[in-house]
N, C-alpha and C positions, 0 to 999 in steps of 0.2 A: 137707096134702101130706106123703108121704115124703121124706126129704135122708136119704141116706150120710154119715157122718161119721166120719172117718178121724185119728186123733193120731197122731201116729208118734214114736217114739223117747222122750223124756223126758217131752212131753203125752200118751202115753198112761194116764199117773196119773188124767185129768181126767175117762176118759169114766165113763160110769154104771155103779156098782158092776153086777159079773156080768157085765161087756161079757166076751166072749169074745175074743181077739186086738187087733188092731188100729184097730176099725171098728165101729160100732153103725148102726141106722135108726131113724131119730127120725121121730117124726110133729108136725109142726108148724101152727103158721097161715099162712095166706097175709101175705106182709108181713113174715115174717123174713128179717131179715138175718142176714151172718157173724157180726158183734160182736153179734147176740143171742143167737147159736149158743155164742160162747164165752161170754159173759159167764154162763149160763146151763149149763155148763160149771165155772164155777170158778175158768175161768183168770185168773189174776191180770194187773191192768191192765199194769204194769209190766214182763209178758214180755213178751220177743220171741219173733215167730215168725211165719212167710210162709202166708200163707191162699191157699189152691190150689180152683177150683172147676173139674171137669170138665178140669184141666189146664191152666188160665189164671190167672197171680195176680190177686186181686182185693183191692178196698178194702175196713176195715173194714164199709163203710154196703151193699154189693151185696145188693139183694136173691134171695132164693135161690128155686127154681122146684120144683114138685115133677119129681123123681129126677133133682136134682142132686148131686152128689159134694163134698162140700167135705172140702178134706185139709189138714190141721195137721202144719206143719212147723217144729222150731227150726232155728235158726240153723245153716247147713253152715259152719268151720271147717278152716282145713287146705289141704291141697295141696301138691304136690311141688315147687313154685317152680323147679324144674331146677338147683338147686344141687348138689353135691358135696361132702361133707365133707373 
């Protein structure tokens, strides 16, 4: 099965050397999940970061379908809190 797989921002170190941008297409077996996607990947157990499928977050263990999108996200930071200096 083909899966999309998108790092964004600081995980994009992880994807396969020569990825162009942001995003590669992996060819996988039936029966992958996300955390075989990363762990397979690279990414270190100990990051954080929100696993995005087709625009829904999902558990490490989601099994993934052929051409699904799975997007790697770190952790968003920040915000205007409405304060005023």
């Amino acid at each position: 099965m083909k899966v999309a797989v998108q790092c964004f921002a600081t995980l994009g170190v992880y994807l396969p050397a020569g990825t162009t941008g942001d995003s590669v297409t992996l060819e996988l077996p039936a029966g992958t999940t996300v955390d075989d996607v990363v762990r397979a990947l690279g990414i270190p157990a100990d990051l954080e970061y929100l696993r995005v499928v087709n625009g829904h977050e999902r558990p490490p263990g989601y099994y993934l379908v052929d051409g699904d999108v799975l997007s790697l996200f770190p952790p968003l930071a920040g915000g205007s809190g409405g304060e005023t200096p």
